[in-house]
C-alpha positions as CSV (number, residue, x, y, z in Angstrom):
1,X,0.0,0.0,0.0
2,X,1.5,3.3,-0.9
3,X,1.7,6.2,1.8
4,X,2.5,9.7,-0.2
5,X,2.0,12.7,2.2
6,X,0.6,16.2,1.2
7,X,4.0,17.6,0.6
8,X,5.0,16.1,-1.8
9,X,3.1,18.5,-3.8
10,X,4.3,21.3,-1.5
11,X,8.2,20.9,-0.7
12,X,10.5,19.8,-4.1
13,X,13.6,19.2,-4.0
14,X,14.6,17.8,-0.6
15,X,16.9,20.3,1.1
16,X,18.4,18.8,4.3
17,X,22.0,18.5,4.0
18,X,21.9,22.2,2.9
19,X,19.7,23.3,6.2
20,X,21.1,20.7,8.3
21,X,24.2,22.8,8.6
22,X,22.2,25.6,10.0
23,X,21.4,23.9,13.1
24,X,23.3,23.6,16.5
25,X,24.6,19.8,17.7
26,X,21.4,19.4,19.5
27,X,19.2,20.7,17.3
28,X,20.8,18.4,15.0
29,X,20.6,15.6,16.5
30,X,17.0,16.5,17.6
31,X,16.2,16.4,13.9
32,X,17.7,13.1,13.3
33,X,15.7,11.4,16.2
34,X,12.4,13.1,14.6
35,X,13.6,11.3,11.4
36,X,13.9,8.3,13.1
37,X,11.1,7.9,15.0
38,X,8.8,9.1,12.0
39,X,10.4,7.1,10.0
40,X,9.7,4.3,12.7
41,X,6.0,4.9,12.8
42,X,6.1,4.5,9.2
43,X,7.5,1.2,8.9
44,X,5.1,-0.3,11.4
45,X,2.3,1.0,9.2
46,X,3.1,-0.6,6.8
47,X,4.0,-3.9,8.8
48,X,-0.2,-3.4,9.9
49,X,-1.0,-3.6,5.9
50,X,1.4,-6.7,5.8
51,X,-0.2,-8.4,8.8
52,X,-3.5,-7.8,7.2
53,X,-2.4,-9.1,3.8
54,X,-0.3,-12.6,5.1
55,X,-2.4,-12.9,7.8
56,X,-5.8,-12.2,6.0
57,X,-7.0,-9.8,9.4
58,X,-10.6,-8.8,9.1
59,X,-11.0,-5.0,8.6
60,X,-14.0,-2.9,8.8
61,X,-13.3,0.6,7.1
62,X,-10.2,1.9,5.3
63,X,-7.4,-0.2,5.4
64,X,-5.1,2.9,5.5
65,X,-6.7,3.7,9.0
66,X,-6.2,-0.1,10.1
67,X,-3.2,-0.1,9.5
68,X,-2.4,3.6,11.7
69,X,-4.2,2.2,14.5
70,X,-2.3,-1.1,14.1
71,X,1.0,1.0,14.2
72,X,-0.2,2.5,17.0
73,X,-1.5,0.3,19.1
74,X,1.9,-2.3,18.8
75,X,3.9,0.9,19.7
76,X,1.6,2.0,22.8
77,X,1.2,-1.5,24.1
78,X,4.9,-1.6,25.0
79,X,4.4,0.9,27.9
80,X,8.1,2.6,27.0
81,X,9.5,5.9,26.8
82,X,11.4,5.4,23.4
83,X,8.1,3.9,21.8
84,X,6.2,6.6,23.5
85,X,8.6,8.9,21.8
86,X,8.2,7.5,18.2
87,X,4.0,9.1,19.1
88,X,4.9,11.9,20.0
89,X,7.0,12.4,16.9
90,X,5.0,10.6,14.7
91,X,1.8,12.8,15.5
92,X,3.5,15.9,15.3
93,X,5.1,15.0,12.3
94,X,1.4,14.4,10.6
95,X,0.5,17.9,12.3
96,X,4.0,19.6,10.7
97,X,2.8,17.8,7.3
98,X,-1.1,19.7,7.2
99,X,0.0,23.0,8.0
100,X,2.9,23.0,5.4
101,X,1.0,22.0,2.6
102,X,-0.3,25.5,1.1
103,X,-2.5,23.8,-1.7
104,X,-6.1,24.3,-1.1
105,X,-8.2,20.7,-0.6
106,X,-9.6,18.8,-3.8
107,X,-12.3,17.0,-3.5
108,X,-9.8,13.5,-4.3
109,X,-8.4,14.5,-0.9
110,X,-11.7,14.0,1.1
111,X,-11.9,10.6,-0.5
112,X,-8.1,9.0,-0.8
113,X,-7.7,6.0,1.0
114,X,-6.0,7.7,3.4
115,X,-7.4,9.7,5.8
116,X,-6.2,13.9,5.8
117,X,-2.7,13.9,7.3
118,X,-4.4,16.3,10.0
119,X,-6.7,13.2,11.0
120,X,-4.0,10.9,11.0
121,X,-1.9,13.3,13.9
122,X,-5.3,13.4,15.8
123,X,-6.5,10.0,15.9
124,X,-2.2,9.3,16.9
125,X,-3.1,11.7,20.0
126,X,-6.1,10.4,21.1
127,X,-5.0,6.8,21.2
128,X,-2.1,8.1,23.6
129,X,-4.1,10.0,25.2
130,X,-6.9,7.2,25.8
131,X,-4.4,4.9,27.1
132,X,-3.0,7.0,30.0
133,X,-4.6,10.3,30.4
134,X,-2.3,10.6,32.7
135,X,0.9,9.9,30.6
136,X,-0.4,12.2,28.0
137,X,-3.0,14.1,28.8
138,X,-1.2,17.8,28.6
139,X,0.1,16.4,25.3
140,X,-3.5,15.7,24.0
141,X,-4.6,19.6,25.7
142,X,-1.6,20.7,23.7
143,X,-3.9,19.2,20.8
144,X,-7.0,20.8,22.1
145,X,-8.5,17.7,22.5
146,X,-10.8,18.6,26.0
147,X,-11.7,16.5,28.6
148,X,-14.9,15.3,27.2
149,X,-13.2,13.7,24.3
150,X,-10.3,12.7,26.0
151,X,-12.8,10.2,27.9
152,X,-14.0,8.9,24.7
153,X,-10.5,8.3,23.6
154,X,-10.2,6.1,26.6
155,X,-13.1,4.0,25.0
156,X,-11.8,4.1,21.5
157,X,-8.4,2.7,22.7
158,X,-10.1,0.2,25.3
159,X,-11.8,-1.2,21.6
160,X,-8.9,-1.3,19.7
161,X,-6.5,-3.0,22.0
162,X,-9.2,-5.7,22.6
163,X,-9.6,-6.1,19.1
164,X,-6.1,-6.5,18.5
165,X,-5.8,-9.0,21.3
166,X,-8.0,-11.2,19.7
167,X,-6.5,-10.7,16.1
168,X,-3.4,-11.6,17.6
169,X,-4.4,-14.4,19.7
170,X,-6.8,-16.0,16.8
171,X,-4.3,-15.1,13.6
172,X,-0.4,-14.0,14.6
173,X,0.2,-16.1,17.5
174,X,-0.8,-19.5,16.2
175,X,2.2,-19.2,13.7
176,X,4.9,-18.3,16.1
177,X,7.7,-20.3,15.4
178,X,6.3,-22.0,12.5
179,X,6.8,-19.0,10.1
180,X,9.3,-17.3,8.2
181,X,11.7,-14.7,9.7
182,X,12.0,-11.5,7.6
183,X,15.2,-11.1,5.6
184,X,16.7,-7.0,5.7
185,X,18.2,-6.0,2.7
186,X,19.6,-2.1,2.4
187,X,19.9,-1.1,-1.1
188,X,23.2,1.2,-1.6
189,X,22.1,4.9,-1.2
190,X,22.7,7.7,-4.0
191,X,24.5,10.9,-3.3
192,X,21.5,12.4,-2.4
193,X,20.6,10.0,-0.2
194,X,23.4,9.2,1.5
195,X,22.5,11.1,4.9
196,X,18.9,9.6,5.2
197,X,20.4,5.8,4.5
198,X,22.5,6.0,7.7
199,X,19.9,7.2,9.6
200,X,17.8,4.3,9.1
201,X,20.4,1.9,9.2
202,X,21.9,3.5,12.7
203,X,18.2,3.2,14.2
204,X,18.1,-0.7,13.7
205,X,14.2,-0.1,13.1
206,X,14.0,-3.1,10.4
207,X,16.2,-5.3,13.0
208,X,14.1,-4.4,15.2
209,X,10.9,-5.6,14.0
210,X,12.4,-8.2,12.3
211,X,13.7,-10.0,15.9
212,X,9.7,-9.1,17.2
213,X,8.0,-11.1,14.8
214,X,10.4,-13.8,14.1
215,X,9.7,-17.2,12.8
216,X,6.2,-15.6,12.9
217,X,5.5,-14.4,8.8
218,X,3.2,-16.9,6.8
219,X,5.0,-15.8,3.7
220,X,9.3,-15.4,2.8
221,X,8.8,-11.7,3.4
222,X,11.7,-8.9,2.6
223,X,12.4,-5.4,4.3
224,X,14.1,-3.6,2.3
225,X,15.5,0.1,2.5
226,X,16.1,1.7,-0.7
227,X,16.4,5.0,-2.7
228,X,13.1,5.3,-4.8
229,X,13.3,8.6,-6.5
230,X,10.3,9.2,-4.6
231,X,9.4,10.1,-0.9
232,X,7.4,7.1,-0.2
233,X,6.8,3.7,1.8
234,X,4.9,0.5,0.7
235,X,4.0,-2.6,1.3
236,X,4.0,-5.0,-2.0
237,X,2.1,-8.3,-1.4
238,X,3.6,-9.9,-4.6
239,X,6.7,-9.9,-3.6
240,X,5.8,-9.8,0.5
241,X,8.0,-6.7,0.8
242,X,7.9,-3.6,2.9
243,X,9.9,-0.6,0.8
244,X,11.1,1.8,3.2
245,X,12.7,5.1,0.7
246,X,15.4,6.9,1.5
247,X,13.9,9.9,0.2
248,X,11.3,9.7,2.7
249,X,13.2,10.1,5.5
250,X,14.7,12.7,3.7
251,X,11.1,14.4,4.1
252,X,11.0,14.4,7.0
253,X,14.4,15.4,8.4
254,X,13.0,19.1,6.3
255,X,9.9,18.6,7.8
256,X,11.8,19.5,11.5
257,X,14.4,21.3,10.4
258,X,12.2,23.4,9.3
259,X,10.0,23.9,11.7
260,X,13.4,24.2,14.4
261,X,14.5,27.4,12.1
262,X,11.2,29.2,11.9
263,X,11.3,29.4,15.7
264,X,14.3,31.1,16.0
C-alpha cells in the first residue's frame, strides 16, 4: 500500500544536507531522532498492511486507518519511553505535514484511501491520550483535545486494543515459530541519499521488527531500504515486501528542520 504525504506537492527538492548545517549539535541531533522515529511509525504501518495481507485480518473501514491504529496500538502496548517517543513524533510530524502543505483541498483528498494527514496526527493523539490520560494528557490539551473527548478516547483505545488481542491471539500467534523470519536487505544509497540511509540503518528499526516477529511471517517476506526517486513507503504483497525510501526520511528530516529554524 502506498503512503504519499501532502508535501510532496508542496516541498521539491529535498533540502536537508543544505539546512542541516544551519542547526546547533542538538538541534541536530534532535532532527535526526524526529527522522527516526517518523520514519519508525512508518515502517510499522506498513507492517499493519502486511499483517493484514499474510495474515488475511478482518477490517472494517479503510485499510489505511487499520493499519495507523495497528501502528499505534503495537507501539503504545509496549508501555516505554522510546516507543512513546516514536508518538509523539509521529503525531507531530502528521501535524507539521497539514500546515505546510499550502494547496487548497480537492475533493480527491476527502476521498483517498488515506485519511487527511491532519486526522491521522489526531487519531495518533487520542489513542495516547486514551491509554493514559495521565501519561499524556497535557500532550492531548496541547492538541486541544478537552476532557470530554479525551474520555471517549479512553473507550476508543479500550476497543482497539481488545480487538487486536484477539487478532493476535486467533491469527499472529498460532504461527509463532512456525513462520518465516523476515530477511533486511539495504539497497546502496545515491549521493543524495546518502544522509537519510545512515539514519535508518543506525536506528536498527527493520532489526528491530524483524527480531519481534520472528519465525512468525506466513509468507518469505523482505524489508528492504532503498532509494526510490520518490518520498514514499509501501508494502508490496507480490513480492511480500515492505519498501522503506530513503527519500522519505529525507522528508521528514525538512519537515523539522524546518519547523526548528522558523522558531528562532
Amino acid at each position: 500500500m502506498r503512503l504519499l504525504f501532502s508535501l510532496l506537492l508542496t516541498l521539491g527538492a529535498l533540502v536537508s544536507p543544505v539546512l542541516a548545517q544551519e542547526l546547533t549539535d542538538e538541534q541536530y541531533d534532535e532532527a535526526v531522532e524526529f527522522a527516526q522515529n517518523n520514519t519508525r511509525f512508518v515502517l510499522y504501518h506498513e507492517f499493519g498492511h502486511l499483517v493484514i495481507a499474510q495474515f488475511g485480518l478482518p477490517i472494517l473501514g479503510k485499510e489505511e486507518d487499520a493499519a495507523d491504529n495497528i501502528a499505534s496500538v503495537i507501539l503504545l502496548g509496549e508501555r516505554d519511553e522510546e516507543y512513546d517517543n516514536i508518538l509523539f513524533d509521529a503525531a507531530d510530524g502528521w501535524y507539521l505535514s497539514d500546515i505546510s502543505n499550502t494547496e487548497d483541498f480537492e475533493e480527491s483528498d476527502f476521498y483517498d484511501s488515506h485519511s487527511l494527514d491532519i486526522q491521522r496526527s489526531y487519531q495518533i493523539v487520542c489513542l495516547m491520550a486514551g491509554q493514559s490520560a495521565e501519561t499524556f494528557g497535557d500532550f492531548a490539551a496541547e492538541y486541544g483535545l478537552d476532557e470530554d473527548r479525551i474520555d471517549l478516547c479512553a473507550a476508543d483505545y479500550e476497543q482497539l486494543e481488545q480487538s487486536w488481542a484477539v487478532m493476535t491471539e486467533s491469527f499472529i500467534d498460532p504461527m509463532r515459530g512456525d513462520g518465516y523470519t523476515a530477511k533486511i536487505i539495504y539497497d546502496e544509497p545515491t549521493e543524495e541519499t546518502e544522509l537519510s540511509a545512515k539514519i535508518v540503518k543506525d536506528s536498527g528499526m527493520l532489526e528491530e521488527l524483524q527480531q519481534r516477529f520472528a519465525e512468525t511471517l506466513p509468507e518469505e517476506t523482505t524489508f528492504r531500504a532503498t532509494s526510490c526517486d520518490e518520498q514514499n513507503a509501501f508494502y508490496d504483497p507480490e513480492k511480500a515486501e515492505i519498501v522503506m525510501c530513503y527519500e522519505l526520511t529525507d522528508l521528514f528530516l525538512d519537515l523539522v528542520i524546518e519547523d526548528i529554524l522558523s522558531e528562532e
